[in-house]
Every structure is written in structure tokens, then in C-alpha cells.
ZALUM-288818 format. One record per residue (C-alpha): residue number from 1; chain; x, y, z. Coordinates in Angstrom, 2 decimals, always signed. Layout:
BEGIN
[NUM,A,[X,Y,Z]]
...
REM end
This chain:
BEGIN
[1,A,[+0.00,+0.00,+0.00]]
[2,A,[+1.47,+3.30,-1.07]]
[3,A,[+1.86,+5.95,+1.59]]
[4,A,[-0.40,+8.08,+0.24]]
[5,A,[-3.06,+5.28,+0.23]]
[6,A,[-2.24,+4.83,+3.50]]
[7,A,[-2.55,+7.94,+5.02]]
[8,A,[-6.34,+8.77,+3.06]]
[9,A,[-7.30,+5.79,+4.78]]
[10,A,[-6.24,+6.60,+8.23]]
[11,A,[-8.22,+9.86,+7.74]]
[12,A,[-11.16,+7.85,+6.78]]
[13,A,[-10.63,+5.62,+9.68]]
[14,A,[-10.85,+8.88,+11.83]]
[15,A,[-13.71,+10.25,+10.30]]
[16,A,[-15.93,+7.11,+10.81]]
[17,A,[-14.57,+6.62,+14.11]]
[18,A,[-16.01,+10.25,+14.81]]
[19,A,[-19.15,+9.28,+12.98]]
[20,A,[-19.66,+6.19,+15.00]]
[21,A,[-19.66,+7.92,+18.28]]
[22,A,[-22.68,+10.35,+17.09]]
[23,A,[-24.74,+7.45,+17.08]]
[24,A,[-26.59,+6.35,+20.23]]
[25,A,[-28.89,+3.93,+18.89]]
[26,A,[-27.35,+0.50,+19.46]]
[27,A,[-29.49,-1.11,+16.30]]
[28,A,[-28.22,+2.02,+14.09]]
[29,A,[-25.18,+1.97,+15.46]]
[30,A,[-24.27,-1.65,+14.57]]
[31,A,[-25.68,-1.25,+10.96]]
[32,A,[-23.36,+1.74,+10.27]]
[33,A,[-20.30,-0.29,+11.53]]
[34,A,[-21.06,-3.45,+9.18]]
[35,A,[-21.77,-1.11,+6.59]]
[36,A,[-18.04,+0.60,+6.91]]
[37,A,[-16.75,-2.59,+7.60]]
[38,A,[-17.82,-3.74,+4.43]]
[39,A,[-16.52,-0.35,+2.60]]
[40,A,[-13.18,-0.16,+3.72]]
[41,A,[-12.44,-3.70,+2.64]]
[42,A,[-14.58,-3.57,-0.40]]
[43,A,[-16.39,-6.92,+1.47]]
[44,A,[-19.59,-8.13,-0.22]]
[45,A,[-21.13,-9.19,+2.93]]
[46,A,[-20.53,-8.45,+6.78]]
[47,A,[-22.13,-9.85,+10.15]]
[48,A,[-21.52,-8.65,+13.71]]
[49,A,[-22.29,-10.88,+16.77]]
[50,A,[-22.26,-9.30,+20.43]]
[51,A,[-21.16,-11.01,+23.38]]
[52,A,[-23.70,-12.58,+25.84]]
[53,A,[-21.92,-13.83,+28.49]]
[54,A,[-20.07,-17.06,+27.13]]
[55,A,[-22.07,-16.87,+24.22]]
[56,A,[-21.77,-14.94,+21.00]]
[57,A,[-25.56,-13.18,+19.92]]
[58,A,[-26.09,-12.52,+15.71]]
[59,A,[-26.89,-9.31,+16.04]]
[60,A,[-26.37,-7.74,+12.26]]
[61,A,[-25.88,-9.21,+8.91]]
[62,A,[-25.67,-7.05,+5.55]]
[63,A,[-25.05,-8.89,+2.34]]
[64,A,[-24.93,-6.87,-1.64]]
[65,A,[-25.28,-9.96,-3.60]]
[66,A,[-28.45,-11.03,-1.72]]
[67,A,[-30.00,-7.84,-1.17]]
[68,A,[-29.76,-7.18,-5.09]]
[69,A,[-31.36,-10.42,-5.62]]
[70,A,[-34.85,-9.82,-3.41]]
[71,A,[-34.27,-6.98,-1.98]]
[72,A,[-33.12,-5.15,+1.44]]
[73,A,[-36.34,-6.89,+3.59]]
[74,A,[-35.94,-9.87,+1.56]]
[75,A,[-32.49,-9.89,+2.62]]
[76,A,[-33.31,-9.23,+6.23]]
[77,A,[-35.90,-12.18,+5.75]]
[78,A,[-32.91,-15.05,+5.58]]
[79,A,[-31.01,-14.01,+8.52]]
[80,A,[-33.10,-14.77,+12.29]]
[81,A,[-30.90,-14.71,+15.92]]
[82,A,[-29.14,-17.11,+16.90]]
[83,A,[-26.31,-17.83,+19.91]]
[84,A,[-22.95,-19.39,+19.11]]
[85,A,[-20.71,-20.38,+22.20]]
[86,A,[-17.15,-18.97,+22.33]]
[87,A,[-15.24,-22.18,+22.03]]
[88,A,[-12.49,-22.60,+19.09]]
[89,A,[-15.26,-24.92,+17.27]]
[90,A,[-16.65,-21.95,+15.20]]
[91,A,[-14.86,-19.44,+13.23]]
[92,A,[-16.67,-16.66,+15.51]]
[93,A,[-16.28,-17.93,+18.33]]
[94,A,[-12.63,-19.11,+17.88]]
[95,A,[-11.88,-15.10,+17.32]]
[96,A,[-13.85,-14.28,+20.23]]
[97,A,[-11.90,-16.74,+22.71]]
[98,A,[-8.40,-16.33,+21.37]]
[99,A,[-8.91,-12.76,+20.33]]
[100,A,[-6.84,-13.45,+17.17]]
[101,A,[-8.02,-12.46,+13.58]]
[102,A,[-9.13,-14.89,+11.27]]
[103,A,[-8.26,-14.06,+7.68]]
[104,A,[-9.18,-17.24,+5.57]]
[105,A,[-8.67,-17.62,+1.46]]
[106,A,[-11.22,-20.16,+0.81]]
[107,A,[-14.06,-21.02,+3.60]]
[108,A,[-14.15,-24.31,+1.98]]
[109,A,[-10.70,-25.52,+2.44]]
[110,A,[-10.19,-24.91,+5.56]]
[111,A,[-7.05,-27.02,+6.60]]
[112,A,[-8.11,-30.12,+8.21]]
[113,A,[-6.21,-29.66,+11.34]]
[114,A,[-7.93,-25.85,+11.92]]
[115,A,[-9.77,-26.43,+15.61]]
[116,A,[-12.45,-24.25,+13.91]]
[117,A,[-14.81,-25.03,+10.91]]
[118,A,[-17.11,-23.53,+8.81]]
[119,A,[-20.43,-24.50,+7.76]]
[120,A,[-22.14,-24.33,+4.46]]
[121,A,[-25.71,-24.79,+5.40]]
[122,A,[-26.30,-21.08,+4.73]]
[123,A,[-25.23,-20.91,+1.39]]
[124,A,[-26.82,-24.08,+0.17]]
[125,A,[-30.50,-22.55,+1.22]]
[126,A,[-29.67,-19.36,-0.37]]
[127,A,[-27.77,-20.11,-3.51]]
[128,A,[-24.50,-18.14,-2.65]]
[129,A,[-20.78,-19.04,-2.41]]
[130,A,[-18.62,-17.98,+0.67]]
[131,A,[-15.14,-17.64,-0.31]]
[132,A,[-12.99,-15.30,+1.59]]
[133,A,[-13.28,-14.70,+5.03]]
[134,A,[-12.04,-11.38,+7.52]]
[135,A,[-13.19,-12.09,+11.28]]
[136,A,[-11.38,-10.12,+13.64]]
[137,A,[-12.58,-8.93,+17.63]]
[138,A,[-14.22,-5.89,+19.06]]
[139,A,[-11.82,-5.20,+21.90]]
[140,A,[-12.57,-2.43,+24.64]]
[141,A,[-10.17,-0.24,+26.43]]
[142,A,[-9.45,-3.42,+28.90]]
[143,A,[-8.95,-5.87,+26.48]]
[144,A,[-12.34,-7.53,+26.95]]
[145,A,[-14.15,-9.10,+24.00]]
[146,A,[-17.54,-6.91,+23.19]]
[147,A,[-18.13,-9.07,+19.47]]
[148,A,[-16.80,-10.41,+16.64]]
[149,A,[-16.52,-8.26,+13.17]]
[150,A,[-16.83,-10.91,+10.14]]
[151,A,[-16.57,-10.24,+6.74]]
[152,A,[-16.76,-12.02,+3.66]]
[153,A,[-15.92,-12.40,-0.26]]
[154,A,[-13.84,-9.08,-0.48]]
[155,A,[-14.20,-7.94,-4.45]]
[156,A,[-12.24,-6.78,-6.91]]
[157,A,[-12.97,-3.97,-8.96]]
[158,A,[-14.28,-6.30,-11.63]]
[159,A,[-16.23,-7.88,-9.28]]
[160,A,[-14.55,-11.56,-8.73]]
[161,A,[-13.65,-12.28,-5.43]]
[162,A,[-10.20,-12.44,-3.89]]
[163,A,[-8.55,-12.82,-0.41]]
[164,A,[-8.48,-9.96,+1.95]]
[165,A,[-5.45,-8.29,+1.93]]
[166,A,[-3.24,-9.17,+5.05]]
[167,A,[-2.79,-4.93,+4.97]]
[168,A,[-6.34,-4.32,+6.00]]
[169,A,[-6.44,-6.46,+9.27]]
[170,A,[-5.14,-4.17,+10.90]]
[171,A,[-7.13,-1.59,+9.77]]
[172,A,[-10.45,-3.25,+10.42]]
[173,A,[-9.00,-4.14,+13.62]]
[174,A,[-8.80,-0.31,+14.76]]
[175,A,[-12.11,+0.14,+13.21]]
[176,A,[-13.47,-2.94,+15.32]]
[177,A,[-11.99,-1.31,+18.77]]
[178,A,[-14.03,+2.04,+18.15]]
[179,A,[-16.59,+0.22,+17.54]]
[180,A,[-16.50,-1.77,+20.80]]
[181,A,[-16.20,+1.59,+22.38]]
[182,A,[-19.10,+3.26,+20.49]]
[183,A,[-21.00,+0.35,+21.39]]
[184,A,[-20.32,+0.53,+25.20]]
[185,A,[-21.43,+4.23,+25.48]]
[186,A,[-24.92,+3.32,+23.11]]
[187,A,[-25.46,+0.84,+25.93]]
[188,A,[-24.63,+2.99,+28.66]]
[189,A,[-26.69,+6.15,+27.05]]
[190,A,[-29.53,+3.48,+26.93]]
[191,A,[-29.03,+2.61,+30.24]]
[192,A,[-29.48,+6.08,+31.38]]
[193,A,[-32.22,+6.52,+29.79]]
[194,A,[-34.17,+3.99,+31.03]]
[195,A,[-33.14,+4.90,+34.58]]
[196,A,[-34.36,+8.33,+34.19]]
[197,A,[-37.63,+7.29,+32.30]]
[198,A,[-37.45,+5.02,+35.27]]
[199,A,[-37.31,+7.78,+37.72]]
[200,A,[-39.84,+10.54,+36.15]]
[201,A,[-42.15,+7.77,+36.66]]
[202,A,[-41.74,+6.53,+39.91]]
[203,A,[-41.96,+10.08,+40.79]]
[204,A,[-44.99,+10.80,+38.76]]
[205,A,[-46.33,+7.57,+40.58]]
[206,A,[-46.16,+9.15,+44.11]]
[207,A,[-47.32,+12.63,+42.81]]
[208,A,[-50.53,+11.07,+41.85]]
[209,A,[-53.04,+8.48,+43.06]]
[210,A,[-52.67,+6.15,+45.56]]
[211,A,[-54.01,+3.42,+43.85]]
[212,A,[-52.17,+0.19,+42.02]]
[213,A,[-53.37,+1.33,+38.46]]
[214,A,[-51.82,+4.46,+38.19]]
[215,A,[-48.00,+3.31,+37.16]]
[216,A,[-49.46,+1.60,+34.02]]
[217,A,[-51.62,+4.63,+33.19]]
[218,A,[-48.63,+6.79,+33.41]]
[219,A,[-46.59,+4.40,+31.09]]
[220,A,[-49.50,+3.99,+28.77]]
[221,A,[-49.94,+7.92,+27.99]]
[222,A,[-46.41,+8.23,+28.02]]
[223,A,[-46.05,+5.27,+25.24]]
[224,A,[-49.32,+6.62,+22.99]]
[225,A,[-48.06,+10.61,+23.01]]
[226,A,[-44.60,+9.52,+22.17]]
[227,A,[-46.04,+6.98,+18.99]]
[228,A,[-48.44,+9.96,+18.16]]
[229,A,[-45.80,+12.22,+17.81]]
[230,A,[-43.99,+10.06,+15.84]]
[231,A,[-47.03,+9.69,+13.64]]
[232,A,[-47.12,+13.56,+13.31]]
[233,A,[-43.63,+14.10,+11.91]]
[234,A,[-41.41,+15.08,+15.31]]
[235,A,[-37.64,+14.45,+15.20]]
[236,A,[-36.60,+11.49,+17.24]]
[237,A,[-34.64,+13.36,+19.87]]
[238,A,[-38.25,+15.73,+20.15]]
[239,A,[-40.51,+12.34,+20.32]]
[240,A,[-37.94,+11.27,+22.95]]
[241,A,[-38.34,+13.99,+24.81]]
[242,A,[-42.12,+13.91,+24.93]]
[243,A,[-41.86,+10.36,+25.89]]
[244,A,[-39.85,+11.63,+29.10]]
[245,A,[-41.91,+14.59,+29.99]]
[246,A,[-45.47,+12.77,+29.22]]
[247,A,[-45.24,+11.21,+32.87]]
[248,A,[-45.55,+14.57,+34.58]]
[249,A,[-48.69,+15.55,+32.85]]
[250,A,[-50.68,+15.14,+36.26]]
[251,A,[-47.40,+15.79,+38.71]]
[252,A,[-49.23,+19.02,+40.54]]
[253,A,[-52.26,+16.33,+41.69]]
[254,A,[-49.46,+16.26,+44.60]]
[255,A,[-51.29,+19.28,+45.45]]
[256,A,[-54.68,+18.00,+45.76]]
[257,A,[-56.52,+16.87,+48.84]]
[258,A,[-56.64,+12.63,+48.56]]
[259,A,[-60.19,+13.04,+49.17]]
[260,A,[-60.91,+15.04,+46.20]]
[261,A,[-58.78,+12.86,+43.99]]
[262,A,[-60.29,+9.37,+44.91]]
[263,A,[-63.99,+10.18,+45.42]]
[264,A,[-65.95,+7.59,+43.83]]
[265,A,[-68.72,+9.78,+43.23]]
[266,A,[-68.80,+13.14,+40.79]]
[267,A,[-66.91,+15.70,+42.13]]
[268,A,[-68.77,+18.76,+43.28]]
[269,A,[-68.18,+22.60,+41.99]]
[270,A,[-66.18,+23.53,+43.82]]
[271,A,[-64.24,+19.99,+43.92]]
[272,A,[-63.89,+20.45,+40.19]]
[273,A,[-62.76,+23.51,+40.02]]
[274,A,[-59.94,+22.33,+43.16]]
[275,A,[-58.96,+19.55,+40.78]]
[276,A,[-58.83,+21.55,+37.82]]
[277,A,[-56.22,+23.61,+39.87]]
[278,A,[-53.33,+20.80,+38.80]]
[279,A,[-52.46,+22.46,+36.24]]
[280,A,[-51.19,+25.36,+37.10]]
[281,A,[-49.78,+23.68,+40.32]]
[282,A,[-47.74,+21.18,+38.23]]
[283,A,[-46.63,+23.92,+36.15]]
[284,A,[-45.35,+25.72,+39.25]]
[285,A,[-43.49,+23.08,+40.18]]
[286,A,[-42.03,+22.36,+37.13]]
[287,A,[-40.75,+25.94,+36.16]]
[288,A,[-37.55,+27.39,+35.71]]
[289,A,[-34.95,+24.59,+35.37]]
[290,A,[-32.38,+24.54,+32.62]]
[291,A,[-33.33,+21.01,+31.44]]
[292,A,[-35.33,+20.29,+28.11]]
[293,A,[-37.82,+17.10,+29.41]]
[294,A,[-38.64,+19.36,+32.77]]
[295,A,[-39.23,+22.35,+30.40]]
[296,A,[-41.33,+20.29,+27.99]]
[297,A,[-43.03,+18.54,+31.30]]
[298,A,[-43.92,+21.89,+32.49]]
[299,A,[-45.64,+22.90,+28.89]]
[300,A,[-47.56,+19.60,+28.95]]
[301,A,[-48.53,+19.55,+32.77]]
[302,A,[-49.83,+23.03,+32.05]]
[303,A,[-51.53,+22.54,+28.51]]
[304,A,[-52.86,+18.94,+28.48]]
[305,A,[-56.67,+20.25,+29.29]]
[306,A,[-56.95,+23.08,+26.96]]
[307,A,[-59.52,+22.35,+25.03]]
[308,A,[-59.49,+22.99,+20.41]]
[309,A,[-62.78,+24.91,+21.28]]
[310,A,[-61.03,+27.60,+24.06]]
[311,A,[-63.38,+26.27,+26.89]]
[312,A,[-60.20,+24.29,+28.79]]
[313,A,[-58.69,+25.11,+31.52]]
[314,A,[-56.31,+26.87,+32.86]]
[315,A,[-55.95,+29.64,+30.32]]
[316,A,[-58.80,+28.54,+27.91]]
[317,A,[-55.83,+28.63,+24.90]]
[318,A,[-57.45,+27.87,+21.51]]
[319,A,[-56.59,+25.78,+18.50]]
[320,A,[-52.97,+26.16,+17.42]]
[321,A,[-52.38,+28.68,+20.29]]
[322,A,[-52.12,+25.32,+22.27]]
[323,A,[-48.67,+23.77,+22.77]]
[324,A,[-48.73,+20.59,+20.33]]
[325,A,[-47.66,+18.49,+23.14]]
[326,A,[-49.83,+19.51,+25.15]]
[327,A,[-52.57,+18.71,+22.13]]
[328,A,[-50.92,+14.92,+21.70]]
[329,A,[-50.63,+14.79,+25.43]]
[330,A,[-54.26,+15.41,+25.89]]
[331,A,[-55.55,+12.93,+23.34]]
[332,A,[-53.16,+9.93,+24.86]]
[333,A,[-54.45,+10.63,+28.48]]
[334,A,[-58.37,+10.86,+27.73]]
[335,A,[-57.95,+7.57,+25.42]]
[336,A,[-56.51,+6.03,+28.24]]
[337,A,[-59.29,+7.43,+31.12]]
[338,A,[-62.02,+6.34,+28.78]]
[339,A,[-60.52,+2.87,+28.21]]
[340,A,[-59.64,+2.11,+31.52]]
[341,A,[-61.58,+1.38,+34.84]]
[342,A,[-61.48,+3.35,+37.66]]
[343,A,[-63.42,+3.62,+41.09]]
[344,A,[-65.89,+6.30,+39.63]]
[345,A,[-66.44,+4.39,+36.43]]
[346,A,[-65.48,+1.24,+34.64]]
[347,A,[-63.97,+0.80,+31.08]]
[348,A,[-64.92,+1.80,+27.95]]
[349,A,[-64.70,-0.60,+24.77]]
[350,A,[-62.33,+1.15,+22.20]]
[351,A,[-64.80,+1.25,+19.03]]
[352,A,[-67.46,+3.52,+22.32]]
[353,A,[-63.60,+5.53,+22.81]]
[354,A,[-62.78,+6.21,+19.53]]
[355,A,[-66.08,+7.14,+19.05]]
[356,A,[-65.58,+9.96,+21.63]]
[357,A,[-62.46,+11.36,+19.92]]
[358,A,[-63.68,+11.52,+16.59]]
[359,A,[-66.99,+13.04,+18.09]]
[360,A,[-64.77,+15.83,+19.82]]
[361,A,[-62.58,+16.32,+17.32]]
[362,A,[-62.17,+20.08,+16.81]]
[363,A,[-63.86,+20.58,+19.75]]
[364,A,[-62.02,+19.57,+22.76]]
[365,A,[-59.39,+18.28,+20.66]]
[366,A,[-57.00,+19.27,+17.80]]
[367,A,[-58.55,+17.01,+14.33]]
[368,A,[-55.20,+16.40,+13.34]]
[369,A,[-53.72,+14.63,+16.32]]
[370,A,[-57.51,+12.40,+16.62]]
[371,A,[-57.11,+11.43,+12.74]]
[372,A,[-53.11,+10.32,+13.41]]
[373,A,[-53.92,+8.47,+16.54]]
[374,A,[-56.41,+6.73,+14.44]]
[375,A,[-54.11,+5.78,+12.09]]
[376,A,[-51.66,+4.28,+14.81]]
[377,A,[-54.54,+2.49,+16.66]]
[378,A,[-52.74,-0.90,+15.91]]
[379,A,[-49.64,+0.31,+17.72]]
[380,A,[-52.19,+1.82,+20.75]]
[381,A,[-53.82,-1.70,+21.21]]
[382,A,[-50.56,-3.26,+21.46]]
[383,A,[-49.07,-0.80,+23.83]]
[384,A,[-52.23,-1.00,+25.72]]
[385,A,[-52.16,-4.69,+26.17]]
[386,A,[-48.39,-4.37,+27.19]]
[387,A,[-49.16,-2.36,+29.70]]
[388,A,[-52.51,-3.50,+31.54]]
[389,A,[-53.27,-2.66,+34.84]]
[390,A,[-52.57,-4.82,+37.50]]
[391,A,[-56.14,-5.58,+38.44]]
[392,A,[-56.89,-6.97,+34.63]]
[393,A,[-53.90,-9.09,+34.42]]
[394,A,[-54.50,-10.63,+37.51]]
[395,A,[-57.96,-11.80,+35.87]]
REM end
């Protein structure tokens, strides 16, 4: 390799090791590092496998030849998980336990008196021809095995396929440890999210009723806004961040009287208009920090019960003049008061609910957000059944 070769592709090298640690979602993430994989080494195909304890997980698999052939989801069709243990049997797992690279000429001729074999049960039910072979280890900072990188059939420009040069091991190598460590940190980031979600609503659990139904009810509206803004075109960091701030919707109910917020009977006046008073006590509590979900959570504990019409509360906002999440916010948390049972009233079928959106559609609610929540109902079913309340899955 010439040494201006060489330097362009340390640069590249660089670059996609900057690229890869942009990337926080682990599915994403492992695509785009197959994908380079595959481009630095001109490889036809790639897989990745993670580590699961003494087991390697199939995690990724991209292949050109295939995909051309029936297409990307046709593609995706021929490859389902599997485990394979990290022993020397396999050519995987062989990399994983001696942390070695594998760079093989032929996958069928294999020398004899190789611990490792390969197998060509793939290729037989897919009509394609495994020739050369790069599998080399995703190392972290300490050395510890995260995966395996595997490539195969690297091409020449004509197209026929040669070995892998013994220059790019190396190479790929490098790639493979930033990869590890862009891997670690999407797990991590996804770790802290889910202790934070985690958090809000545990919190937003002792803020509000004191009975066993209310965690689920919490997770449901925060599932349904989040899939309905989806639906209505929000970035995913925004839909994340609705997601987050959804659970605080009710938060200022810490504010109201036990016996107000449990009668079993309608609420009086006055009651009303003390329960009505959430609102702007949530919002109150909520105010003034620096962070973008407690901002947004302040917006939607304020806004959720405007009404399209101008006759909600607290500031009897109109149409567009409402905060969209707070719009989204308040279709995913009536849906779910309608369809659920509580001790003033049982459960509603969903064709009787969605009969009550669509009736109050540009009344108390924004048209838009009632015809994409239609249009999701699939997604709101299954979410709903995830997430039933305690009392019906114990039925």
C-alpha cells in the first residue's frame, strides 16, 4: 500500500470513528459499523455478533449480492438470531476466545487440522458461495471481547472475489476497537435513559393516586403521546423527549386533597374547580430549570386540558395557540381514562372511545392529532395490552 493510500485511509478511519460515536442507537449503530466494515475492505457481505456472556448473539448481517437479488427486507428475511458459544469450534467464536483475527482464502478448504470449521448450510439454502473470510474482535479499552466483526468475499474492482489483503487487518481491527467503544457508550446512554424514564415515573407515581393502576396509566400515555408524535412528523430526539416529559402531565395532583382525587362519586363545583387547579400547580413546580424534558413537562402539565374549542382550563388557549404536546398529550391521556376502569367508572370498549375522539374532534381536541392516533390504533392496542393494569392481568 502506497503511503499516500495509506494515510487517506487513516483519515477515513478517523472520520468514521467520529461518525460512529454520534450514534446512540445501538441497532443504528451496529448497521453503520457493518456497513463501513464492508466499505473499507470492499467486502460483499458483513455480520456482527455481540457477546452474551459465554455466548456470542447474531446481532447484524448485511449482504450486496443477496439484497440485489430480493431486496433489502428480503435480505433481512434469511437471517433470524441465533447464539454461538465462544469455544475454538466456530470461526466466531474461535476469534472471540483467542482474540486473534481470522483471515481465511477459501471457507471451503479450511485445513483439516484448523480447531475451527465452517459450515455451508447457509449458502446451500440461499444459492451463494462464501469464499474469503475477515473475522477479527471488538476489543474495549481493557482488552475484553464486546463481538466479533466478520466479513466475507472481499471484491475486486471487476467484481470476482479475492482474499483480503493481510494490509487491511489491521485496519479493520482499529475500526473494530471504536466500535467496541461506540458500542459501550450506546449501551450505557440506553441505560441512562431507562433509569431516568425510570425515575420521572416513579416520581410521577407518588405525585398522583394512591391506587395500584396508576403506574401503568402513566406508562400507557407516556407510550401513545410519544407513537403519536412520531405519527405527526417530530424528530426522534423531540418524540424522545415527549416520551420523558409525558409522565408529569398530572405531577401538581401532589397538590390535591386525597379526598378530592379518589372520590368515587362526581366531584362537586367547587371539587372540580380544586382539581382543575393541577395544572397550574404542576406547572409551578415544574418551572424554571435549565433542562429540556422538565421544560417540555412543564408545557404539557400546564396545557394537556386546553380544550381545540377555548373552553379548557387553565388559560382557555385555543386551537394552534395550544402547545402541540400539550394537544398529543391530551388525546393519549383521555384515550386512556375512557378505556380504563377506575373507582368512579369502569372501562370503555375502544370502538365507544374512539367514538368519543372523533366526536370531539375540533372541539375539545385538535382534528389532526384524533385522525393520526387513528391511524396508529394498531400500535395503541398493542401498547395497551403491554401495559394493563394490575387488576386486569391478575384476571
Amino acid at each position: 500500500m502506497d503511503e499516500q493510500r495509506f494515510r487517506d485511509e487513516l483519515i477515513k478511519l478517523t472520520q468514521v470513528g467520529i461518525a460512529l460515536t454520534s450514534v446512540h442507537d445501538l441497532n443504528q449503530l451496529l448497521e453503520m459499523i457493518v456497513r463501513e466494515a464492508r466499505s473499507f475492505t470492499n467486502a460483499d457481505a458483513g455480520s456482527l455478533y455481540l457477546r452474551e456472556g459465554d455466548c456470542l448473539r447474531f446481532a447484524v448481517s448485511q449482504n450486496e449480492t443477496l439484497s440485489k437479488r430480493m431486496g433489502r427486507q428480503g435480505e433481512q428475511d434469511l437471517f433470524s438470531e441465533f447464539t454461538v458459544p465462544i469455544s475454538e469450534k466456530s470461526i466466531s467464536g474461535y476469534v472471540a476466545a483467542t482474540k486473534y483475527n481470522l483471515n481465511i482464502a477459501d471457507a471451503y478448504a479450511i485445513d483439516a487440522s484448523a480447531p475451527y470449521g465452517f459450515s455451508p448450510d447457509f449458502d446451500r439454502k440461499n444459492d451463494y458461495r462464501t469464499q474469503s473470510m475477515l473475522t477479527v474482535p471488538m476489543l474495549d479499552h481493557k482488552e475484553q471481547v464486546l463481538g466479533v466483526l466478520q466479513l466475507i468475499n472481499a471484491r475486486e474492482e471487476n467484481g470476482s472475489i479475492k482474499p483480503f489483503p493481510v494490509g487491511r487487518e489491521d485496519l479493520l481491527r482499529s475500526l473494530a476497537s471504536q466500535a467496541a467503544v461506540a458500542v459501550n457508550n450506546a449501551r450505557l446512554t440506553a441505560e441512562i435513559k431507562q433509569v431516568h424514564l425510570d425515575t420521572i415515573l416513579r416520581l410521577s407515581v407518588a405525585a398522583e393516586y394512591k391506587d395500584k393502576d396508576t403506574a401503568q396509566h402513566i406508562r400507557r400515555v407516556s407510550k401513545y403521546s410519544a407513537a403519536l408524535a412520531r405519527k405527526l412528523g417530530w424528530s426522534e430526539d423531540q418524540e424522545d423527549l415527549l416520551l420523558y416529559a409525558s409522565p408529569m402531565h398530572d405531577v401538581g395532583k401532589i397538590g390535591i386533597p386525597d379526598a378530592i382525587l379518589l372520590k368515587p362519586g362526581r366531584l362537586t363545583d367547587e371539587e372540580r374547580a380544586a382539581m382543575q387547579e393541577h395544572t397550574s400547580i404542576g406547572a409551578r413546580i415544574l418551572t424554571g430549570s435549565n433542562s429540556p424534558i422538565l421544560q417540555m413537562s412543564q408545557v404539557v402539565a400546564e396545557s394537556h386540558h386546553e380544550k381545540w374549542d377555548g373552553t379548557g382550563y387553565p388559560r382557555g388557549l385555543a386551537g394552534e395557540d395550544i402547545p402541540q404536546a400539550g394537544r398529543i398529550v391530551a388525546v393519549a391521556d383521555v384515550f386512556d381514562a375512557l378505556s380504563s376502569k377506575r373507582v368512579y367508572k369502569g372501562a370503555l370498549g375502544l370502538e365507544e372511545t374512539m367514538s368519543i375522539l372523533h366526536k370531539d374532534a375540533g372541539s375539545h381536541f385538535d382534528p389532526l392529532c384524533v385522525e393520526a392516533f387513528t391511524a396508529i390504533l394498531d400500535e395503541v392496542v398493542k401498547i395497551q395490552q403491554h401495559y394493563k393494569e394490575e387488576s386486569q392481568a391478575e384476571q
